[in-house]
TILO-956448 format. One line per 2 residues: number of its first residue (from 0); for each residue x, y, z of C-alpha. Coordinates in pm, whole numbers. Layout:
NUM> X:Y:Z  ...
REM end
This chain:
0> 854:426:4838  784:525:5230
2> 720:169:5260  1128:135:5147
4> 1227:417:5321  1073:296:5631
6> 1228:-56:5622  1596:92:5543
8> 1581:327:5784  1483:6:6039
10> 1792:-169:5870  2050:80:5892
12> 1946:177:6235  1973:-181:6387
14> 2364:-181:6349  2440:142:6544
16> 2170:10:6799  2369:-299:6857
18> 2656:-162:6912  2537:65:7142
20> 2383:-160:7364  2716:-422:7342
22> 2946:-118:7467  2747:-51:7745
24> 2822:-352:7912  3151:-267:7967
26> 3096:-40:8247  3030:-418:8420
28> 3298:-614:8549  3293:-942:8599
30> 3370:-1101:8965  3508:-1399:9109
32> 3287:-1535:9356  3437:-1552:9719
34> 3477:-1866:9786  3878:-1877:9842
36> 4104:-2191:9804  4166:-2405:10098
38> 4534:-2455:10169  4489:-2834:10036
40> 4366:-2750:9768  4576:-2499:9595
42> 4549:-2537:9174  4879:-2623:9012
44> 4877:-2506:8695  4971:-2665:8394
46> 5048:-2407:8117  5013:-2591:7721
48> 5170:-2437:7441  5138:-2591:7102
50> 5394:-2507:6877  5449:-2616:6481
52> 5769:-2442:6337  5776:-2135:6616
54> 6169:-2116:6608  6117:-1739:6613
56> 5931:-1651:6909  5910:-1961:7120
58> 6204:-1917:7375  6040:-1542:7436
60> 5707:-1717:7502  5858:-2046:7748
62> 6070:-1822:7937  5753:-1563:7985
64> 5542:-1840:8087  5784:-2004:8340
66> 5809:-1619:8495  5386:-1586:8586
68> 5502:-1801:8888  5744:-2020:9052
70> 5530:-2338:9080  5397:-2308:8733
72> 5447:-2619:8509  5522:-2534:8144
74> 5466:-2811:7840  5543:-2706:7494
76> 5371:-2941:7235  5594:-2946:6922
78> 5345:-3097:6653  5567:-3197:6388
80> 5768:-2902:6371  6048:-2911:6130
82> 6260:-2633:6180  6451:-2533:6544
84> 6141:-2538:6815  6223:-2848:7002
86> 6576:-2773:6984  6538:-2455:7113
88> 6278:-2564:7343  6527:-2818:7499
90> 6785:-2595:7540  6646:-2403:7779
92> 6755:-2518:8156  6415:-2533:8376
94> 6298:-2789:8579  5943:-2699:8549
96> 6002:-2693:8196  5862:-3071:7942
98> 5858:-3106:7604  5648:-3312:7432
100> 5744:-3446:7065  5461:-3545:6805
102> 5591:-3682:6492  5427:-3815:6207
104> 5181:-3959:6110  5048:-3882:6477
106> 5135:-3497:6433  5004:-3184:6237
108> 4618:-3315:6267  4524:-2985:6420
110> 4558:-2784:6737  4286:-3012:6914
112> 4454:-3333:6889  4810:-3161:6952
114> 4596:-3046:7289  4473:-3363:7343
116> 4812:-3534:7336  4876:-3285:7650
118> 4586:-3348:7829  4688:-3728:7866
120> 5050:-3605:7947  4932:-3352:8200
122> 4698:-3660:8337  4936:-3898:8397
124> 5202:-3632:8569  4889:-3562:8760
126> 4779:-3939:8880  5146:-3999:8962
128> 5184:-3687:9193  4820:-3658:9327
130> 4749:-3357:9186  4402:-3444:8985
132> 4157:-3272:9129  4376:-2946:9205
134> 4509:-2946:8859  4432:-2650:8602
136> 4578:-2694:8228  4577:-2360:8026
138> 4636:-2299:7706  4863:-2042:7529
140> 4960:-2014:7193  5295:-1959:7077
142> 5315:-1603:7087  5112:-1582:7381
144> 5226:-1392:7712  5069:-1355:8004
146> 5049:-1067:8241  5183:-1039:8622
148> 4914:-1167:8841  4716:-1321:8595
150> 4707:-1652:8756  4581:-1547:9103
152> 4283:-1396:8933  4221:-1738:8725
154> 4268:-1942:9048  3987:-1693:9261
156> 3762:-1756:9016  3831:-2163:9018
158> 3761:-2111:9410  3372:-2169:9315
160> 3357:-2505:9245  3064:-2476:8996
162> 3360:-2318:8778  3507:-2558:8529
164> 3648:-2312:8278  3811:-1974:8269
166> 3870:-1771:7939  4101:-1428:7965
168> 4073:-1117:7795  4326:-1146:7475
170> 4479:-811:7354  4750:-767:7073
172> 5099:-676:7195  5296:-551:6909
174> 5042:-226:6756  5265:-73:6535
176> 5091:-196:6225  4753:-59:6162
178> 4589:-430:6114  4710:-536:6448
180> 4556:-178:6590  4229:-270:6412
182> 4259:-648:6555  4344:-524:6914
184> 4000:-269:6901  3834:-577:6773
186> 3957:-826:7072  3994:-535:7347
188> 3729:-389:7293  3416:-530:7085
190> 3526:-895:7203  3604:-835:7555
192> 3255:-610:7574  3082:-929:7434
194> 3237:-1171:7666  3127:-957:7947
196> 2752:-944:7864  2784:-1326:7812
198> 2938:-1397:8143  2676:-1186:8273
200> 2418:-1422:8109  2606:-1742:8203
202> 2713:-1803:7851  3085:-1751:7841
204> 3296:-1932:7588  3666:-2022:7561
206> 3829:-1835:7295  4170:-2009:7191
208> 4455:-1827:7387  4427:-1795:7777
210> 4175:-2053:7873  4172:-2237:8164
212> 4026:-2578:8231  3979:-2788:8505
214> 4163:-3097:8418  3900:-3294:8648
216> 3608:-3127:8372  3829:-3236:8070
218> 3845:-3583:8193  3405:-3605:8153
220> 3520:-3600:7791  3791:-3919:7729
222> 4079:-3874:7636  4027:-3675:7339
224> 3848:-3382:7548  3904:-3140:7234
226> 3748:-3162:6938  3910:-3185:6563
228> 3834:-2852:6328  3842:-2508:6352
230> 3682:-2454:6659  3803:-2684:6952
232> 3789:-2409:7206  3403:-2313:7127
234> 3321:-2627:7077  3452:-2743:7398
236> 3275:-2465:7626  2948:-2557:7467
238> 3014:-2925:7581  3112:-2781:7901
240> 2774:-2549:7978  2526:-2896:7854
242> 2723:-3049:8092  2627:-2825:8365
244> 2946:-2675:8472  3023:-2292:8447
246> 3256:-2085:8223  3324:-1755:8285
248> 3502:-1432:8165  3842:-1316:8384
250> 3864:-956:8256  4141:-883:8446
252> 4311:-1150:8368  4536:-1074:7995
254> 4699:-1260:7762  4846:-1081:7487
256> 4941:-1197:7178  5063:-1103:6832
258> 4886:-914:6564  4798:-973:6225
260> 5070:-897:5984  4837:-755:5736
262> 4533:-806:5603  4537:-1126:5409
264> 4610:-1247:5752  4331:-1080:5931
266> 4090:-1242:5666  4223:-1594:5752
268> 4145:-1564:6110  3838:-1457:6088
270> 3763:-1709:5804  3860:-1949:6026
272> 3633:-1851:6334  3337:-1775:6103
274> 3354:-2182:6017  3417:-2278:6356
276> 3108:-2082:6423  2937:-2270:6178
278> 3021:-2601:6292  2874:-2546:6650
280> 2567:-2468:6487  2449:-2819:6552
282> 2475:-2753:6948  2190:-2450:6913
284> 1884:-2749:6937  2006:-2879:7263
286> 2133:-2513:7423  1815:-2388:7356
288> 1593:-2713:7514  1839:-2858:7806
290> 1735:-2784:8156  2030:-2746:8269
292> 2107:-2442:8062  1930:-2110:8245
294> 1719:-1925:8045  1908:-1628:7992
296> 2211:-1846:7905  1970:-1961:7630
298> 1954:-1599:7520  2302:-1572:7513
300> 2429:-1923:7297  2133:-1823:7051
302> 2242:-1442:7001  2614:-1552:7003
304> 2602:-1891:6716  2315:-1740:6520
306> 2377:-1349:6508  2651:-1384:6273
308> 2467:-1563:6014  2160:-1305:6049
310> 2385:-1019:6031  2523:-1175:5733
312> 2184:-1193:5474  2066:-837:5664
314> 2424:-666:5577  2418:-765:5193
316> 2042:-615:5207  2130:-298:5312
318> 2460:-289:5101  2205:-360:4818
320> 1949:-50:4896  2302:178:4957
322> 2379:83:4592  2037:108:4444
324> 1988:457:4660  2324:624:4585
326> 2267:541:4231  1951:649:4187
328> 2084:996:4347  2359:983:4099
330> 2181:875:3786  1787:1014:3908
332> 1695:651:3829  1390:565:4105
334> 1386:201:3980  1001:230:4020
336> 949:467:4268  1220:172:4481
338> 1393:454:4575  1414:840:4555
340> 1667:1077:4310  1807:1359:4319
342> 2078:1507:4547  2035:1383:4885
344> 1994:1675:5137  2261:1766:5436
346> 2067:1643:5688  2021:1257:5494
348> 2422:1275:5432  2471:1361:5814
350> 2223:1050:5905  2418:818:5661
352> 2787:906:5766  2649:891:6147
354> 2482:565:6071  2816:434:5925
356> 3125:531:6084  2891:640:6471
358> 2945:249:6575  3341:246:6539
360> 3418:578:6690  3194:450:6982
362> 3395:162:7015  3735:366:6936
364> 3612:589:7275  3535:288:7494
366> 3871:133:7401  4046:452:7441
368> 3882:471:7819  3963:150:7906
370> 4305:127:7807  4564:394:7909
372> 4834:253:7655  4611:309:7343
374> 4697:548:7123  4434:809:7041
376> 4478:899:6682  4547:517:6601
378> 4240:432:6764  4010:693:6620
380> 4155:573:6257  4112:246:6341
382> 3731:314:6393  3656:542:6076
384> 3783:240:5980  3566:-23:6143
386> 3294:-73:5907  3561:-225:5653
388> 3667:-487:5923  3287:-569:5977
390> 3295:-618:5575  3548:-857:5572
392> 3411:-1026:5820  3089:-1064:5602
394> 3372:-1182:5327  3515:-1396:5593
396> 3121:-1536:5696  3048:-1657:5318
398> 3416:-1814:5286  3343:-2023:5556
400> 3017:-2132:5439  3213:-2234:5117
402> 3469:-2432:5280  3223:-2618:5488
404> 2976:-2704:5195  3354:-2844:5031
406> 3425:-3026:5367  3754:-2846:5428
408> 3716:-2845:5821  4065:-2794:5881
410> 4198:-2500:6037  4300:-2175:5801
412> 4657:-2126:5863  4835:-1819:5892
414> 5197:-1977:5903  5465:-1968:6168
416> 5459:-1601:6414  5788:-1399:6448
418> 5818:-1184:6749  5924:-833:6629
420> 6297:-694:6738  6316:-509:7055
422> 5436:-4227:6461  5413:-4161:6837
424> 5488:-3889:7074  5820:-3826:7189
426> 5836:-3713:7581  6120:-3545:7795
428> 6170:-3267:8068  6369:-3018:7826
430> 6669:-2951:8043
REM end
């Protein structure tokens, strides 16, 4: 039984432990090195926004994309859509403004080939103007926004030539629902902290909204630089770091972006990362033996593709002594001498509730110091409430798993956004 003891006590300590350590590298903040932009070579910047049936929100998301700056080029990628995006898309009077049409049977195969269509378009506007080896193609989705000054701080870091990606900090805009409070602790706060200690290590990864990519790096890749599945953006940085070029983490830099509406929707997303996850599993071999990846980059890839899936096994072990403990309490069944009975004392309770709900309030007090618009009770609910987002990520973990042992490796949707109140491809300049 002290044998037990000993071993759960290991267990349940490990999680708090983590998360201890992972907040504390938020107090670093990661640099651009100073190597400025000569005049010549000033990045234009191409910003991509893929859009399938976005009628709602995607006029609010154009015209905030053609504000970040007056020589920024804006393509909107309607894959397929069948309701009012291109229409509205057209209708909107810019000349930095294009619009690229996909229609069947070429469109709706995923947001990697829908990218890929605009990496060729970008490349040819590039070869024709000269602009190859300054250009910079980023990547919003359709309720993505950027903030003021957010591509200065992407360019300094493109200054260092070793740099062929950027990724942003994501945050959710619209927190008036309680799932898109949780999601915005989740992103702001335990994602951005994680990103940090892996730009540290030099293993920073591309995360969907706000990237930034060299299109000169892209181009070591074909034409088809992005990969099919749930997990082009991961996918791509890993190809990017074997490759020898650097990624790193602009945490000044913001995009935000819609929350969940609820938590059906919360569970897709996170279903669908969990099996993008998955999928790069086959890159851990060669991260962890290629010379060109630094050792403590090594670190980083293995903690960051193989945590989850230790975490996973390790979680349903210590949900399964809970269970067999708190019953044994209750019922003063010792399943062998497994576990102990009887009422457990204060001191045991106090450990247990500390063990449990200590991690989120820890990460509801870093995101509450970091960001001056959060909302303190909000944020303190939303970590009492955190260990039932790390449990549906464990849901999410083995629903992935199923879907990839059933070869369903497209992406999860979570149907068209709505910004709250308050055959071939087809290619014009919407004007």
């Amino acid at each position: 039984m002290a044998d037990t003891a000993l071993v759960l006590l290991v267990l349940l300590l490990a999680w708090p432990a983590y998360n201890l350590a992972q907040a504390g590298i938020v107090r670093w903040r990661p640099r651009p090195a100073v190597r400025p932009w000569r005049p010549a070579q000033t990045p234009v910047f191409w910003l991509v926004l893929p859009a399938l049936n976005q009628e709602a929100g995607i006029a609010g998301t154009v015209t905030a994309a053609l504000a970040l700056d007056p020589a920024v080029r804006v393509l909107v990628v309607d894959d397929g859509s069948t309701d009012r995006t291109a229409r509205i898309v057209a209708g909107i009077d810019d000349p930095r403004l294009f619009l690229l049409r996909r229609v069947t049977p070429n469109a709706r195969h995923g947001k990697g080939e829908a990218l890929n269509a605009a990496y060729r378009y970008v490349w040819d506007a590039a070869v024709a103007d000269g602009s190859v080896d300054r250009c910079v193609l980023g990547v919003f989705d359709a309720d993505g926004r950027g903030t003021p000054g957010m591509l200065a701080e992407i360019g300094a870091y493109l200054g260092d030539p070793d740099v062929a990606a950027v990724q942003c900090a994501v945050r959710v805009r619209d927190r008036r629902r309680f799932a898109a409070v949780q999601q915005d602790l989740a992103t702001g706060g335990v994602a951005d902290a994680g990103q940090r200690l892996r730009d540290r290590l030099g293993s920073a990864e591309l995360g969907g909204a706000g990237q930034f990519v060299r299109l000169t790096a892209l181009s070591a890749f074909g034409d088809r630089p992005w990969s099919r599945g749930p997990a082009e953006d991961l996918d791509l940085s890993l190809r990017l770091h074997l490759a020898g070029r650097r990624v790193r983490y602009a945490a000044d830099a913001v995009v935000t972006r819609q929350g969940p509406a609820d938590g059906r929707a919360t569970a897709r997303s996170r279903t669908r990362a969990a099996q993008g996850d998955l999928q790069c599993l086959r890159y851990v071999p060669r991260l962890l033996t290629d010379p060109s990846v630094r050792p403590p980059a090594r670190l980083g890839f293995g903690c960051r593709l193989l945590a989850p899936w230790v975490r996973t096994p390790l979680a349903l072990a210590v949900l399964g002594m809970v269970v067999l403990t708190a019953t044994g309490m209750a019922l003063g069944v010792g399943f062998g001498g497994l576990v102990g009975t009887g009422a457990p004392s204060p001191r045991t309770l106090a450990c247990w509730l500390a063990v449990l709900f200590g991690p989120g309030l820890l990460w509801a007090v870093t995101y509450l110091l970091r960001y001056a618009d959060a909302a303190p009770g909000r944020a303190l609910l939303a970590g009492l409430a955190y260990p039932g987002f790390v449990g549906l990520g464990l849901v999410a973990s083995w629903r992935a798993l199923g879907r990839h042992l059933a070869g369903r490796t497209g992406r999860v949707r979570t149907g068209p956004l709505t910004e709250p109140a308050g055959g071939q491809d087809l290619v014009r300049r919407a004007a």
